[in-house]
Each structure stands twice: as structure tokens, then as C-alpha cells.
GUMARVO-715876 format. One record per residue (C-alpha): residue number from 1; residue in one letter; x, y, z. Coordinates in pm, whole numbers, padded with zeros to 5 digits. Layout:
N
REC NUM A X Y Z
...
***
This chain:
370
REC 1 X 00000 00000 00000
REC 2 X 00161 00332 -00141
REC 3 X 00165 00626 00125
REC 4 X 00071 00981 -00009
REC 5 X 00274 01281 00135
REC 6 X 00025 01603 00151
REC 7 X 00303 01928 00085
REC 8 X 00152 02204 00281
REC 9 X 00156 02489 -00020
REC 10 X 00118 02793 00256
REC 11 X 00460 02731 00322
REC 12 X 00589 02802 -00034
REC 13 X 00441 03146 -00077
REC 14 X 00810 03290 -00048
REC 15 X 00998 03534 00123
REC 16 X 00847 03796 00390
REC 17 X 00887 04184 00344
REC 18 X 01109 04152 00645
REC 19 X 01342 03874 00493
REC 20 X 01379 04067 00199
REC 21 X 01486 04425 00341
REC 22 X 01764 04176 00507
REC 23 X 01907 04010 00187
REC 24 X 01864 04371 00005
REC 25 X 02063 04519 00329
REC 26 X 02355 04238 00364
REC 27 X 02392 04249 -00004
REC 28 X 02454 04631 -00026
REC 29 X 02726 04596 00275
REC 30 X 02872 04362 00068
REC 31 X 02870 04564 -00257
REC 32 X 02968 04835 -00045
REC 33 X 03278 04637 00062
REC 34 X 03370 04557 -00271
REC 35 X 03365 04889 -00411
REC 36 X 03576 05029 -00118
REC 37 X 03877 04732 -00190
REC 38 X 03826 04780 -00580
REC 39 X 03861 05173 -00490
REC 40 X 04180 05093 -00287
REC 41 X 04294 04928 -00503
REC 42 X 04305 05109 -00774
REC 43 X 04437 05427 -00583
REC 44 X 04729 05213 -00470
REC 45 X 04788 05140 -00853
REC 46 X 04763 05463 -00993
REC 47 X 05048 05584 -00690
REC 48 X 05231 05304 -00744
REC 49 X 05218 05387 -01154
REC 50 X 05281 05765 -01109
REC 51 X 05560 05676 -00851
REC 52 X 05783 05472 -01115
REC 53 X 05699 05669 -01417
REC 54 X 05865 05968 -01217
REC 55 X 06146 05802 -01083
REC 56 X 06221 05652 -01413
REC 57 X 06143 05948 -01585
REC 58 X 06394 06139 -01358
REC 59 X 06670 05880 -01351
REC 60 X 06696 05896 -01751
REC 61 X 06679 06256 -01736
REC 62 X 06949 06320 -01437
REC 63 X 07193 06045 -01604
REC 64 X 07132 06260 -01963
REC 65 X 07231 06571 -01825
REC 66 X 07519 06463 -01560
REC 67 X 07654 06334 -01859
REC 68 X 07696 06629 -02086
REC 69 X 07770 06842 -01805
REC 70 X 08047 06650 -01715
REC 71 X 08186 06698 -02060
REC 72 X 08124 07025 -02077
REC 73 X 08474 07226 -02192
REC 74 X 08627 06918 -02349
REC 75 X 08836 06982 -02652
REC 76 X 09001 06733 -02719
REC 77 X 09342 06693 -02604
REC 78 X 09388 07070 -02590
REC 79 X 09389 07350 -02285
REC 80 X 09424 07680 -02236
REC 81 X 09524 07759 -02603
REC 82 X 09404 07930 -02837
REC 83 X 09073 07841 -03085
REC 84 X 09051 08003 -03429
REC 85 X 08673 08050 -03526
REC 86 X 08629 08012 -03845
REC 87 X 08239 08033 -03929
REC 88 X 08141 08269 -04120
REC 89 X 07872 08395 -03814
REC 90 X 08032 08295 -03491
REC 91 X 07811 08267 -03169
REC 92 X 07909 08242 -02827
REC 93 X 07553 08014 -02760
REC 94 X 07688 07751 -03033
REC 95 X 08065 07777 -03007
REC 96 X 08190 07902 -02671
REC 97 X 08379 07514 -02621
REC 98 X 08623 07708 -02440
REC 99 X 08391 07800 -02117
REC 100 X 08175 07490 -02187
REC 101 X 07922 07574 -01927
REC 102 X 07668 07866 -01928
REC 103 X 07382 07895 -01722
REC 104 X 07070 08165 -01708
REC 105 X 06854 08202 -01377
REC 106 X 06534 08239 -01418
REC 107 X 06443 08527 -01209
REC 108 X 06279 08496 -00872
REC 109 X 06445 08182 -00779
REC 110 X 06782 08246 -00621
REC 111 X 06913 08152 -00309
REC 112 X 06647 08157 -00044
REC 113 X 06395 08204 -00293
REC 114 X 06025 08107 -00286
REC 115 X 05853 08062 -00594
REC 116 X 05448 07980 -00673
REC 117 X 05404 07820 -01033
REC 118 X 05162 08081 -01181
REC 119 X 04938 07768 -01359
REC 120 X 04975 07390 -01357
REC 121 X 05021 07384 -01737
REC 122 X 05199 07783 -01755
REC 123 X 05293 07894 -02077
REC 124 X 05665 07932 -02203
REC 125 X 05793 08335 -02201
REC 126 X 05915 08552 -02457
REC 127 X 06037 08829 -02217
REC 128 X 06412 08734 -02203
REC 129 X 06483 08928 -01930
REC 130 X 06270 08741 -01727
REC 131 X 06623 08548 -01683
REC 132 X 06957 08689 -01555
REC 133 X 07195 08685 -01790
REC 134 X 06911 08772 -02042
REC 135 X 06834 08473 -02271
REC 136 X 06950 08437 -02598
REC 137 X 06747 08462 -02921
REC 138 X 06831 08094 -02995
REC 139 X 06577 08020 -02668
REC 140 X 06334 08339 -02721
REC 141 X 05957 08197 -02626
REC 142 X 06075 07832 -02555
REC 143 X 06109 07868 -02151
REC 144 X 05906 07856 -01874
REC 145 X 05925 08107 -01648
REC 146 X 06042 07968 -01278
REC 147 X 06329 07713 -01441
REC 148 X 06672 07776 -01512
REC 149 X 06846 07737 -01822
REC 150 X 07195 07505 -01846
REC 151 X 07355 07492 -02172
REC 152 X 07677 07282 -02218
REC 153 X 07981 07259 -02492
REC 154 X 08212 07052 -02580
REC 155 X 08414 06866 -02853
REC 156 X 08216 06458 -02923
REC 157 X 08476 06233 -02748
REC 158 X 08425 05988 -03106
REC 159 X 08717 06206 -03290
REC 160 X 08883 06041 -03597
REC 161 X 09248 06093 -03717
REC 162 X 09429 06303 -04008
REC 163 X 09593 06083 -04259
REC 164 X 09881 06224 -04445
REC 165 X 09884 06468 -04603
REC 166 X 09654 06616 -04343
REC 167 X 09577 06917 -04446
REC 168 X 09576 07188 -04775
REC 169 X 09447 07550 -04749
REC 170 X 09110 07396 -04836
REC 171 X 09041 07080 -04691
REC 172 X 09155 06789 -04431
REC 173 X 09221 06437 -04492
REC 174 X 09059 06252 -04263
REC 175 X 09065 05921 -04155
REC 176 X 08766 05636 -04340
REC 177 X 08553 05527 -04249
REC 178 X 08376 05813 -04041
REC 179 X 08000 05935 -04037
REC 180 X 08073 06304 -04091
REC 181 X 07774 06444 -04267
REC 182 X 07864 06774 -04505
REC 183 X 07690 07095 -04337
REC 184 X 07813 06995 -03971
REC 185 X 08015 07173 -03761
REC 186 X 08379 07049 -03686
REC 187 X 08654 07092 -03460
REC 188 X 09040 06978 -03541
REC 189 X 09318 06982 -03290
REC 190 X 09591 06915 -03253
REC 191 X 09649 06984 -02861
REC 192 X 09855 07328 -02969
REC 193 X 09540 07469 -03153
REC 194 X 09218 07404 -03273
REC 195 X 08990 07528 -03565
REC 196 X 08594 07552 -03595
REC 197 X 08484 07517 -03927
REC 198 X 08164 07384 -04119
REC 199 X 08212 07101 -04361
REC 200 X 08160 07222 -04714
REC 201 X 08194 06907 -04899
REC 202 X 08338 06549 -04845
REC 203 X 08500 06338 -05188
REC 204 X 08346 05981 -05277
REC 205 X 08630 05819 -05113
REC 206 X 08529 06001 -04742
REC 207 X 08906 06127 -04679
REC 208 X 08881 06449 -04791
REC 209 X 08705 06685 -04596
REC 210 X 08651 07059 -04754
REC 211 X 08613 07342 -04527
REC 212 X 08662 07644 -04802
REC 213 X 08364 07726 -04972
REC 214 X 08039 07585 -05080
REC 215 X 08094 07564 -05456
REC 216 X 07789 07759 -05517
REC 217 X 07550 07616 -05238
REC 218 X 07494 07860 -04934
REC 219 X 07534 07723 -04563
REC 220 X 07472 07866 -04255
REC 221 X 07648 07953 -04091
REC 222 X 07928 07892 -04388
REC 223 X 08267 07947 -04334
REC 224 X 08444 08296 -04300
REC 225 X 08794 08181 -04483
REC 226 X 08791 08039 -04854
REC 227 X 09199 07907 -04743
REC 228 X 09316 07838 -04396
REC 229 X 09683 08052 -04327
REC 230 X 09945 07801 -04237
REC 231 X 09913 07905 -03848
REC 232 X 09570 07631 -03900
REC 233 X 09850 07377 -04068
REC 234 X 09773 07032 -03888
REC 235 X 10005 06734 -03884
REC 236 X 10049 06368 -03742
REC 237 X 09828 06290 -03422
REC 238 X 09579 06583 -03509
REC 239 X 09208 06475 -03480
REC 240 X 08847 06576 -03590
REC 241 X 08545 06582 -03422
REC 242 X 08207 06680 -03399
REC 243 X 08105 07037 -03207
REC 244 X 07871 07011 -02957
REC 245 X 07658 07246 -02838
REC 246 X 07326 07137 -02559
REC 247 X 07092 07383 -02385
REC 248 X 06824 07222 -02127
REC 249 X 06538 07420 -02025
REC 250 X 06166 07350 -01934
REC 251 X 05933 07396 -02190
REC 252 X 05550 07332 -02284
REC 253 X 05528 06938 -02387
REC 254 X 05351 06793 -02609
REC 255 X 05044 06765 -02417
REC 256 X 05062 07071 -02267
REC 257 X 05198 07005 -01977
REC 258 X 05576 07137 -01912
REC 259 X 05867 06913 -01988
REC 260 X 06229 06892 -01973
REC 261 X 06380 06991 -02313
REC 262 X 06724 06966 -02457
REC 263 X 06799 07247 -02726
REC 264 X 07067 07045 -02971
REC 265 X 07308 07167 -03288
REC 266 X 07241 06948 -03588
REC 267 X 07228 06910 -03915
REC 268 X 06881 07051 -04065
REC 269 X 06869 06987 -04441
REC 270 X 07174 06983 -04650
REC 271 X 07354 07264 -04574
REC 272 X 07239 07473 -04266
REC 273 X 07384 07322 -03899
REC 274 X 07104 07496 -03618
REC 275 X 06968 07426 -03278
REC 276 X 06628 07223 -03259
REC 277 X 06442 07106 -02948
REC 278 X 06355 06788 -02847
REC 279 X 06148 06706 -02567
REC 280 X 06350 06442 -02329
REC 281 X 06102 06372 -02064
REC 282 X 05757 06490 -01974
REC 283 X 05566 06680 -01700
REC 284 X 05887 06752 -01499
REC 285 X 05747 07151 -01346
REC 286 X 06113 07289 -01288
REC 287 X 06460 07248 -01325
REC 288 X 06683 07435 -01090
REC 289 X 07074 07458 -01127
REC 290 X 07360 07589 -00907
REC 291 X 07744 07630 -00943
REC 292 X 08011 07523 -00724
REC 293 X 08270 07807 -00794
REC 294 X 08679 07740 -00740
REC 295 X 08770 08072 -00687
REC 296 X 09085 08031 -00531
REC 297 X 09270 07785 -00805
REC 298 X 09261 07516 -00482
REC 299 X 09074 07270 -00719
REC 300 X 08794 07253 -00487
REC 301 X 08427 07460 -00457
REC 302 X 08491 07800 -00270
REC 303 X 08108 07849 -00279
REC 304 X 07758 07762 -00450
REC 305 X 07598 08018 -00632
REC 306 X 07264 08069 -00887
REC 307 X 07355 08156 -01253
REC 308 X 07310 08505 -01187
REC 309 X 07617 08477 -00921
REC 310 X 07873 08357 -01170
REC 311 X 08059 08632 -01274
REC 312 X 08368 08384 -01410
REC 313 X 08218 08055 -01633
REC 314 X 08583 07903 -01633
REC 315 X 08569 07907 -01262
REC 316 X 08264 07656 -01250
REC 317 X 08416 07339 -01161
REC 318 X 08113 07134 -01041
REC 319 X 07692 07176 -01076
REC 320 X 07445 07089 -00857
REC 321 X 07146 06997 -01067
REC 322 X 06763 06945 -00951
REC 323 X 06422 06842 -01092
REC 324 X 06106 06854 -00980
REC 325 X 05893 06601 -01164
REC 326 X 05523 06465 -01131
REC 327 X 05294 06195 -01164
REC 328 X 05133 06275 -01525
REC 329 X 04789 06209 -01414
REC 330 X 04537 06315 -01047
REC 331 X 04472 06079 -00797
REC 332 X 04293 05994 -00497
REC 333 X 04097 06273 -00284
REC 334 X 04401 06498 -00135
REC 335 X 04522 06717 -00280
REC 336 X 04934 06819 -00325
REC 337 X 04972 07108 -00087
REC 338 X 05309 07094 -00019
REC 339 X 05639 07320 -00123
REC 340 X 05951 07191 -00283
REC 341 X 06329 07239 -00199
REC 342 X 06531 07210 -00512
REC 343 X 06859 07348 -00413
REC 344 X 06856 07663 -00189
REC 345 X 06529 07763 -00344
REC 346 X 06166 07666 -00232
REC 347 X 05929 07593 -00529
REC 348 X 05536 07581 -00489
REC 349 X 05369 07375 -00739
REC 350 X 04967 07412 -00792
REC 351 X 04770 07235 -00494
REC 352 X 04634 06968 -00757
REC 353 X 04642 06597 -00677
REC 354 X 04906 06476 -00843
REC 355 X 05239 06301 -00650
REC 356 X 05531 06541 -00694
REC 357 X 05899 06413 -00609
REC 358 X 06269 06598 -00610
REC 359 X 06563 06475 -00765
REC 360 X 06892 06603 -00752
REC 361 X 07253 06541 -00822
REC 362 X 07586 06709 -00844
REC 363 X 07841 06698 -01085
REC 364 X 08194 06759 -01131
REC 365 X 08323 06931 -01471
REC 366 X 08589 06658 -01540
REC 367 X 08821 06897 -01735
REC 368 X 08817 07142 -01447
REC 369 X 08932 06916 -01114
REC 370 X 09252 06736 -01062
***
């Protein structure tokens, strides 16, 4: 005999108003809860992001500069002698190898300075006396007011020989192979004297290297002499190489927002050697530089000054160089109220939310110590 079960159907007729409310209440606390992780989460990311993209931004651009400053004034084998300039329009911005190092303070920022960025994107200046020295035209309306201006010289350390018979009135047999481009701007030496010159014209075979004229095509800046005298006469062990010329500055980025910039001579076309700009590393808001001055001849730093203390570029033996870089996107609720100490200066960035970080180093000019 088969037993019947009875279901009582009053207790299926679901959930009570009460019950509900509950599993509406428990499941917004856990929502809630999951939202407030996924939110910590991805705060902790975006610091973490902004964090490494400045220190690695920073790190490239430090190592970039330290490295051309420490260069700055080399010439070669040669010191303290003489350097005959021959372009045709000679320019102490492009071809002052001899003090290597020039600097421009942007004004407002010295010593025990305090400084308030006027915007958090500002716009570059073309009042160059909004820097002491003045700027020159070759950086008229590139600059952002409230950074400092380093510009560096110096002879490429990748120099190739003169073969014999070294040199004519015109031209210089150099060494092949070499990646001398005609239109760039050389130096030879020959650690008694050295000549600046633009190349003119270079043979099929790559060993003769024309400085006199430019058989009908104009450069710029040409060359001044159509023959060298025989005081520019270079023999066995003399060397060619590259001019160098560098100017770093802070300037409006691509996307607005300011950047670290290095102004660099090169080629531009087939005859014309000028500056352009390339932009190195963005958002970094300021770059502050000070000089260690040997004042003395004791080979050592007598004292630090701003640009606008040097009175004496050959008596820079060692810079002190600092950024102040930021994360290129906001984050989180607080915003960035603090001030900045880049050197002996205080710099105040706009209270936005983005992480802001100093970097600084110091380096010595390698031809100037012991």
C-alpha cells in the first residue's frame, strides 16, 4: 500500500517583506565592501604607476644631463690655447667650447627664494629678461618662467684621425671610415690649436674633408675663410670631431603640460647646422641649477651660487642639478599642498592631486678638477 505525502503549499508562498529588506541590506554591505577594496585598489595602482613613471622618468633625465655636463669644456686633447673661429657667423651660444658651461637664472628663484608656479600647465615666455643673464634669441619663447636654463659645450669624445697629407688650405684628410655628414660643424686639434669650421663638402672616397667654400650652395652659418693661413697647418696625431653644443630648459610638452627639453646643434637639411628642441622627458614643473665656484685655483668649490652669481664661467668646476617632476595624471581625494626644496630655493607647485617628487645630483666638470 503506497503512502501519499500532503506538501503544505502555505509554506511556499516565499519570502516575507522583512526577509527581503535583510538580503537587500547584507547584499549592499557587501557591494559596499567591494567597491571600497576595488577603490583601494586602484588608488594604490595609480600611486604606485605615477611613482615609477617619475622616478624613471627622472633617472633617464638626471643620467642625460650629468653626462653632458660632465663633458662640458672638453676639446680634445687641448687646454688653455688658443681656438681660431672660423664660421662665417660665430656665436658664443653655439661655439663658446672654451667655457663649456653657461647657465641663465630664471628670475625669482635664487638663493632663499620662494617661488608659486603661476598655472599647472603655464605657458613658455618671450620676455628674455625674465632670466639673468638675459636669454639668448636661440631660446626666445621656448622657456618657462620659474626654471633655469643650463647649456653645455664641448668637442664629441668619437674624434677620428688626419691621414697624411693632413691638411691643404682647403680641406683635411681625414681618416675612413667616419660618419661626418657635409653641413656639420667640426673641430680639429691638434692639442697646440684648434679650428671651428663647417664642412663644405666630403669626396666619394670620405678622406677628404673641404672646409673652403660651398661651390655655389649657401650654408649657414658657412665658413668665414675660402683658405686656412698656415698658423691652422695640422700634422700627425691631429684629430676631428664633432662640435657640440646642448641647452636644457623647461618647456610646454607635447600635451601641454611642461617638460624637460634639450635644445641640440644638428644638421637641418643639406647645408644649414642649427639648434632644434627635443622634448627628453615629460611633465617635470622645474629644473633648478647651481654652481660650485673654485675661486681660489685650490681645485675645490669655494662656494655655490645661482647663474646670476657667476661672474667667471671658467671658474665653474662642479653643478648641482635638480628636478622637480610629477605623476602625469590626479589621484585619490588629497590634494598636493606641499612646497619643494630644489637646491637653496623653495618651489610651490599648484595644490592639484598629483604626486610630486625631487631629484637632484651634483656633478663635477671633469676637465676642471685634478
Amino acid at each position: 500500500m503506497s503512502s501519499i505525502i500532503r506538501i503544505d503549499r502555505r509554506r511556499q508562498a516565499g519570502l516575507t517583506l522583512v526577509e527581503l529588506m535583510v538580503s537587500l541590506v547584507l547584499a549592499l554591505v557587501l557591494t559596499a565592501g567591494i567597491v571600497n577594496v576595488f577603490l583601494g585598489n586602484r588608488v594604490t595602482y595609480e600611486f604606485n604607476e605615477g611613482l615609477s613613471r617619475i622616478q624613471e622618468n627622472a633617472r633617464y633625465a638626471l643620467d642625460h644631463i650629468a653626462y653632458n655636463t660632465r663633458m662640458a669644456g672638453y676639446r680634445g686633447c687641448i687646454s688653455d690655447v688658443a681656438i681660431f673661429n672660423n664660421l662665417s657667423t660665430p656665436s658664443s651660444f653655439r661655439d663658446d667650447v672654451e667655457n663649456g658651461i653657461t647657465g641663465f637664472d630664471s628670475n625669482g628663484t635664487g638663493d632663499g627664494a620662494d617661488y608659486a608656479a603661476a598655472a599647472t600647465n603655464p605657458a613658455a615666455s618671450t620676455d628674455e629678461n625674465a632670466w639673468t643673464p638675459s636669454l639668448p634669441t636661440e631660446l626666445d619663447g621656448l622657456v618657462i618662467p620659474g626654471s633655469d636654463v643650463l647649456v653645455l659645450r664641448s668637442v664629441s669624445g668619437a674624434g677620428m684621425s688626419l691621414v697624411s697629407p693632413f691638411t691643404n688650405a682647403a680641406q683635411l684628410f681625414v681618416s675612413t671610415p667616419h660618419d661626418f655628414k657635409i653641413g656639420e660643424i667640426l673641430v680639429v686639434t691638434d692639442c697646440h690649436k684648434a679650428s671651428i669650421f663647417q664642412v663644405t663638402n666630403i669626396d666619394s672616397t670620405g678622406e677628404n674633408v673641404v672646409h673652403s667654400n660651398g661651390g655655389g650652395t649657401t650654408f649657414v652659418p658657412g665658413n668665414a675663410l675660402p683658405n686656412w693661413p698656415s698658423e691652422q697647418d695640422y700634422g700627425l696625431g691631429a684629430e676631428v670631431a664633432r662640435l657640440q653644443a646642448f641647452a636644457f630648459y623647461i618647456g610646454v610638452g607635447a600635451n601641454g603640460a611642461p617638460a624637460l627639453f634639450q635644445r641640440r646643434l644638428a644638421l637641418q637639411g643639406a647645408s644649414t647646422a642649427g639648434f632644434q628642441s627635443e622634448e627628453l622627458v615629460a611633465n617635470v614643473e622645474t629644473l633648478q641649477v647651481r654652481y660650485g665656484l673654485d675661486t681660489d685655483n685650490n681645485e675645490g668649490v669655494n662656494s655655490w651660487v645661482p647663474a646670476s652669481g657667476v661672474t667667471d664661467w671658467l671658474e665653474v668646476v662642479s653643478v648641482e642639478i635638480s628636478l622637480l617632476a610629477r605623476a602625469p595624471e590626479e589621484y585619490g581625494t588629497e590634494a598636493d599642498t606641499a612646497d619643494y626644496t630644489l637646491g637653496s630655493m623653495t618651489f610651490d607647485p599648484v595644490d592639484d592631486r598629483r604626486l610630486r617628487q625631487v631629484f637632484s645630483t651634483t656633478v663635477g666638470v671633469r676637465n676642471r678638477l685634478p
